[in-house]
C-alpha positions, 0 to 999 in steps of 0.5 A, a space after each residue: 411959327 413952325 419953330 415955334 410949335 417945333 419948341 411947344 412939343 419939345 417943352 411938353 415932352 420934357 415937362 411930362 418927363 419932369 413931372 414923370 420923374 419928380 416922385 424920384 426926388 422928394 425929402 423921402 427918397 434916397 439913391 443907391 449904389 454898388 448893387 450886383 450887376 445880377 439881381 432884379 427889381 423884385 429881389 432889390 425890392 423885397 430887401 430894401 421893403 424891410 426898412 419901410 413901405 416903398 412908394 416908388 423904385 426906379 432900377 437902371 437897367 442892366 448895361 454891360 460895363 456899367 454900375 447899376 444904382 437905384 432910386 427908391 422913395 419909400 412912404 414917409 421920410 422916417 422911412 428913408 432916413 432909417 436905410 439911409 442912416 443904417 449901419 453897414 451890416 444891416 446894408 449887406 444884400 448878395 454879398 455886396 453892402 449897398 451904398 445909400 446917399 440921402 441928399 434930398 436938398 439938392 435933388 430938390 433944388 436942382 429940380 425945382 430949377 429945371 421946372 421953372 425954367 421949362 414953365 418959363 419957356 412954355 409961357 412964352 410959346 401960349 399963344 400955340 394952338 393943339 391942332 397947330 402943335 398937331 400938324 408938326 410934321 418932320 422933314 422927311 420925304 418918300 421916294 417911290 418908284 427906283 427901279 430894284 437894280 439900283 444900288 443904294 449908293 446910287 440912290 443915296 447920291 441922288 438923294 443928297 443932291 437936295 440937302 443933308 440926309 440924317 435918316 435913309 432906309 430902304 422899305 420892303 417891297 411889296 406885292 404889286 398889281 400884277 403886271 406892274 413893275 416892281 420897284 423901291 421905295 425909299 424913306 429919307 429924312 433931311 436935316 432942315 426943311 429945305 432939304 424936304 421942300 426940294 425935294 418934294 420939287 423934284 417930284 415926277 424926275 425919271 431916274 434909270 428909267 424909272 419916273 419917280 414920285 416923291 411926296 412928304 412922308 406923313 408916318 410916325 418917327 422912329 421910335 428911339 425911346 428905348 435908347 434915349 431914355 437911358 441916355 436922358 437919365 444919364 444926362 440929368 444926373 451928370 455932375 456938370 461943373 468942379 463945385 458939384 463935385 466939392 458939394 457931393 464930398 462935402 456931403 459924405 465926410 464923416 459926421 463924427 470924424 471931419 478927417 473921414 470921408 465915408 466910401 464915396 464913388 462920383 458918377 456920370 461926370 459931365 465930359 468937359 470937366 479937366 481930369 487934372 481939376 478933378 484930382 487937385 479937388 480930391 487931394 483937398 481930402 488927402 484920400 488914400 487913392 483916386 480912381 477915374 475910370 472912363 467909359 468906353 461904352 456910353 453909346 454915342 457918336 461924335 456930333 460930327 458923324 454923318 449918315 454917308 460916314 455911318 453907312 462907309 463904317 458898315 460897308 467896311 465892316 461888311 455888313 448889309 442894312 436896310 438903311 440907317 438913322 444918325 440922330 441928334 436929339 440927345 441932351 448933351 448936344 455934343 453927341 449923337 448915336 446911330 441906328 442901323 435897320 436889318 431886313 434879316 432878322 438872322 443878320 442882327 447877331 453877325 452884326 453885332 458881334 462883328 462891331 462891338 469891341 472893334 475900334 473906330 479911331 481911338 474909340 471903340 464901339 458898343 451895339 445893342 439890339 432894339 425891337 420896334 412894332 412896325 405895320 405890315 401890310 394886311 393890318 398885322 405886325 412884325 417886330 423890326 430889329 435894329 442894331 444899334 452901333 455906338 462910339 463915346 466921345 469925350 
């Protein structure tokens, strides 16, 4: 049952997400590109109004290393169609003149697609109860009572004697009653359920001296929605196979001269597509040059990464966290990305100068900050920040 439930609240989330994103989609929207890296929404918006009333704009958001592109829809389909349509000079903003492509139809179709396949999955799991969908609780475990002069790679040892760890991170300490012993506690999320169920059997086990309790840990997940969402968009729109590729050439040869294919730039091309295919596609069309450019800074880990591997990396390089998070839940299952968690907020721009550019294997990797709202004890807030070091693999 709990695959089950686990299922429902994965179909949801990507359901709203659906429906969410849909408004991008429709006959009167359109995509574009080669906008500058500098401009804001307000500015993109007070320009592209001049061809119709906008409904809706999605601006990605700026990524060093990346092209930025947006996604208008604007009130009627005539509206669309007269940007879409324009002549270049009428496109010039900034110096740059933007690239607008109006291919609606197969937008549409890929949506309509991906909406029935996840109503399909969600009629098979009806039977599910909200309150059942409410008691969905993750694998993760609160360790209380290490005494403050054991190390973390101790703990992590102890830890791992249970099952595979995808999350670890030492919590602050606390005030005690006085006279108390201080100690750590420590958050650990296993990969599966066995992982969590002994080491729940494990609890009242004395460790350098200290008796441990240890009990599910019933707190929210980590919020990983600044990263994912990035990610998740990326995903949706990868060109996942060679005749997406023929279909997206095929829609920009020159309506008046079939020898013409108007300026086009193929981006987010899913991974496994060979480099090889791509250009025996583009030598059809005899173009004058074929650029492939690979980007180094996607942020995501080898599938293959694990925490103690994350935490080896960072203890290479010198820097000291709070504990780390590996995770797996990215659309493109070959992937991962990896969160680094500070105490020190002064810490975080050391780190991420330290890491980003500097190779890992044959790659190299990229970090961004992450704020997160955390309770602190007494009821107010503090902002945690997390560092967030990525690798791309391809």
């Amino acid at each position: 049952m709990n695959d089950n439930v686990n299922g429902k609240k994965q179909i949801q989330h990507q359901l709203k997400s659906s429906q969410q994103s849909s408004v991008n989609l429709k006959t009167n929207s359109v995509h574009i590109t080669n906008i500058p890296v500098e401009v804001n929404t307000q500015q993109l918006s007070n320009f592209l109004s001049k061809f119709g009333k906008i409904k809706y704009i999605y601006y990605s958001p700026y990524i060093q290393g990346r092209a930025r592109f947006a996604d208008v829809e604007y009130e009627t389909y005539e509206q669309a169609e007269a940007i879409a349509n324009s002549s270049p000079n009428n496109r010039i903003f900034c110096g740059s003149v933007l690239q607008v492509r109006f291919d609606h139809n197969q937008l549409t179709e890929r949506q309509k697609d991906f909406d029935e396949e996840l109503q399909r999955r969600q009629d098979q799991l009806k039977g599910i109860t909200e309150e059942e969908l409410d008691e969905v609780e993750r694998n993760e475990v609160m360790f209380k009572g290490f005494n403050l002069s054991v190390g973390r790679n101790d703990i992590i040892q102890f830890v791992t004697r249970f099952g595979v760890i995808k999350k670890f991170l030492i919590l602050p300490v606390y005030q005690q009653k006085e006279g108390q012993q201080l100690t750590q506690n420590i958050s650990v999320e296993y990969v599966d359920q066995e992982g969590k169920n002994q080491a729940i059997k494990a609890d009242g086990q004395e460790f350098e001296g200290c008796k441990l309790k240890i009990e599910h840990w019933r707190q929210d997940s980590i919020q990983k929605d600044n990263c994912l969402q990035q990610l998740k968009t990326d995903y949706k729109f990868l060109i996942k196979n060679i005749e997406e590729v023929k279909d997206e050439l095929e829609r920009r040869i020159h309506p008046n001269d079939k020898s013409r294919i108007i300026g086009l730039e193929i981006n987010k091309l899913k991974r496994n597509i060979d480099e090889q295919m791509l250009r025996l596609v583009f030598a059809e069309y005899q173009p004058q040059q074929i650029i492939i450019d690979v980007d180094l800074e996607d942020p995501r880990f080898s599938q293959h990464l694990t925490l103690i591997e994350f935490f080896t990396l960072m203890d290479k390089m010198k820097i000291d966290i709070q504990g780390g998070f590996v995770s797996e839940e990215v659309d493109d299952p070959e992937s991962l990305f990896a969160i680094a968690y500070f105490k020190d907020m002064s810490k975080l721009q050391n780190a991420i100068d330290s890491i980003e550019g500097t190779q890992y294997g044959d790659k190299k990797l990229h970090c961004q900050p992450i704020f997160k709202e955390v309770p602190r004890q007494g009821g107010n807030n503090q902002q945690q920040v997390i560092g967030q070091c990525c690798e791309l693999i391809y």
